[in-house]
C-alpha positions in Angstrom: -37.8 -107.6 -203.0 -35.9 -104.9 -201.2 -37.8 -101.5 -201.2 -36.3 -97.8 -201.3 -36.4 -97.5 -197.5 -34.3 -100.8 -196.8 -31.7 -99.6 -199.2 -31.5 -96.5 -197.7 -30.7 -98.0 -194.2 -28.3 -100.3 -195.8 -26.3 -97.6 -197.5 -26.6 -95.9 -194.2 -25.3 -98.4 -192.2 -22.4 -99.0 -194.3 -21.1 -95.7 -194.2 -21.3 -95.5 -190.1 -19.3 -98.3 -190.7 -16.7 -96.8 -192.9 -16.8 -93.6 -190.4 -16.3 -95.9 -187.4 -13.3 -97.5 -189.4 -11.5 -94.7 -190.2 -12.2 -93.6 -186.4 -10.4 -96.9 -185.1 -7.9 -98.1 -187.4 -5.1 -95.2 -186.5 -5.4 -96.3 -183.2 -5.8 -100.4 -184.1 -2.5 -99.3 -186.6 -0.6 -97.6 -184.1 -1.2 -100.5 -181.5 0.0 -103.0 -183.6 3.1 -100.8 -184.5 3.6 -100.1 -181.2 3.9 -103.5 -180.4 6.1 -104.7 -183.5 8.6 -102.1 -182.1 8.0 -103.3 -178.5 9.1 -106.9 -179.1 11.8 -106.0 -181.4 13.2 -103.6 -178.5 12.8 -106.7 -175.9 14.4 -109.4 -178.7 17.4 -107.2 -178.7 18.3 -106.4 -175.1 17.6 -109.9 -174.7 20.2 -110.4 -177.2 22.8 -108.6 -175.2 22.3 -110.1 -172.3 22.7 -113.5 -174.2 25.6 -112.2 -175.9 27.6 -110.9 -172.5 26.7 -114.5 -170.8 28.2 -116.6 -173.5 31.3 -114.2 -174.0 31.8 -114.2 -170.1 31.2 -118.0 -170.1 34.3 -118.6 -172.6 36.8 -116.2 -170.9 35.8 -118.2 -167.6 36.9 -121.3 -169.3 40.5 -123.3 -170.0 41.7 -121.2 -173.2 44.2 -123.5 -173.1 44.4 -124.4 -177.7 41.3 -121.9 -178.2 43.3 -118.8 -179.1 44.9 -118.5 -182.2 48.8 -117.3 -182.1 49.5 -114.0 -180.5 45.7 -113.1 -179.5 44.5 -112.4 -176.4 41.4 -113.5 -174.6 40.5 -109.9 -174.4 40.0 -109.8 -177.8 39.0 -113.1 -178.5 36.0 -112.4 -176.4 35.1 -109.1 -178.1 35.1 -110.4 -181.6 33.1 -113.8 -180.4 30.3 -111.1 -179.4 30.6 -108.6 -182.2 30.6 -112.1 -184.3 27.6 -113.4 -182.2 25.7 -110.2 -182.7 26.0 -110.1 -186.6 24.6 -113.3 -186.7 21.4 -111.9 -185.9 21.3 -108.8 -188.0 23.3 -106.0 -185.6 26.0 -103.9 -187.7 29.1 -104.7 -185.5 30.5 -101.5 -186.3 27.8 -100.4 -183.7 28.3 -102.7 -180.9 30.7 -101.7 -177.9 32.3 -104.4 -175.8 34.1 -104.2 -172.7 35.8 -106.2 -170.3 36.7 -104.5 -166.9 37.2 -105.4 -162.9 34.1 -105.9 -161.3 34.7 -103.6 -158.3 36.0 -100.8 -160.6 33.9 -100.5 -163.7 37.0 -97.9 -164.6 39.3 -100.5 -165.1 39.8 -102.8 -167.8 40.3 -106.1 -167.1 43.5 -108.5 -168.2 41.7 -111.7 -168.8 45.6 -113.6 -169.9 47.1 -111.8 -166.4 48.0 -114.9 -164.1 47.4 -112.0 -161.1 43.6 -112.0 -162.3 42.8 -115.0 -161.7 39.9 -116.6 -159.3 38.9 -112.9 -159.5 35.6 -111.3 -160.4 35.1 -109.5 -164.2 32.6 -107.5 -166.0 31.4 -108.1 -169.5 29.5 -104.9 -170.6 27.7 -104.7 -174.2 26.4 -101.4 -175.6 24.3 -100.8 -179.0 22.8 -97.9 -179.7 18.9 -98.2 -180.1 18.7 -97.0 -183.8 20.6 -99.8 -184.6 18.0 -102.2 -183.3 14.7 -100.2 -184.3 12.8 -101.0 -187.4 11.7 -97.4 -187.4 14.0 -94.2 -187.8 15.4 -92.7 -184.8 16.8 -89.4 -184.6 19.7 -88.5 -182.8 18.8 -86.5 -180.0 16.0 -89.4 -178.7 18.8 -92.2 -179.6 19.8 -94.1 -176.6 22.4 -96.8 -175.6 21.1 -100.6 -175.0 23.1 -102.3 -172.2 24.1 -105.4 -171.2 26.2 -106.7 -168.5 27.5 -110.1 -166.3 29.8 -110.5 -163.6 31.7 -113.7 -163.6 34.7 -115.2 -162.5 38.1 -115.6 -163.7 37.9 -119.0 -163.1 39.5 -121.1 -166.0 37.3 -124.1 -165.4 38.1 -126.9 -167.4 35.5 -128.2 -169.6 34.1 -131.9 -169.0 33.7 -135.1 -171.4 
């Protein structure tokens, strides 16, 4: 049988837990929120990066029968990645893609130009960060993600 006193240290222990609670859990809360965004923020730039290897990869390759009439490789390649990044949730109306010389970031880049080739290209993705956040961002701390490959205007040909 509990007596008067034991109930009293009972109820009194459960409410220094409830004040120790509500001490932690903004901070346990935060953490954890903190981290969501975190991993979310790292998933996406590693997303780019993923994105500008696999576009630079196929404008590297023999195009020979992989464009469809009158397109260029240019633009093959940007609408691969804007394709590639929808796919996992980005709004391509967000996403920049460019293709320029290596040497002069200035300078776009003629993928189809016979001149170009064995020469060395940039493939340069930018999102803005809002667009990969889970939590609003306002405009004045919004800033751009960025990914980017060098690779060579090679035209390998693939193997069997």
């Amino acid at each position: 049988m509990k007596t008067k006193r034991n109930r009293n240290q009972e109820t009194f222990r459960r409410a220094a837990v409830a004040v120790e609670f509500a001490f932690v859990a903004p901070i346990l809360f935060s953490t954890a929120l903190g981290l969501i965004e975190l991993s979310r923020a790292y998933d996406g730039q590693n997303l780019l990066e993923t994105a500008a290897r696999e576009g630079a990869r196929f404008a590297s390759m023999d195009r020979d029968g992989m464009l469809p009439e009158g397109q260029s490789t240019n633009s093959k390649l940007v609408e691969d990645v804007k394709k590639f990044l929808a796919s996992s949730g980005l709004d391509p109306s967000d996403i920049s893609v460019s293709v320029t010389d290596a040497d002069d970031p200035n300078t776009t880049f003629d993928l189809d130009d016979p001149a170009n080739d064995l020469k060395l290209f940039q493939v340069e993705i930018t999102i803005p960060y809002s667009s990969v956040s889970f939590t609003p961002v306002s405009p004045s701390n919004d800033y751009g993600m960025k990914a980017a490959i060098v690779f060579r205007n090679g035209r390998a040909t693939l193997s069997q």
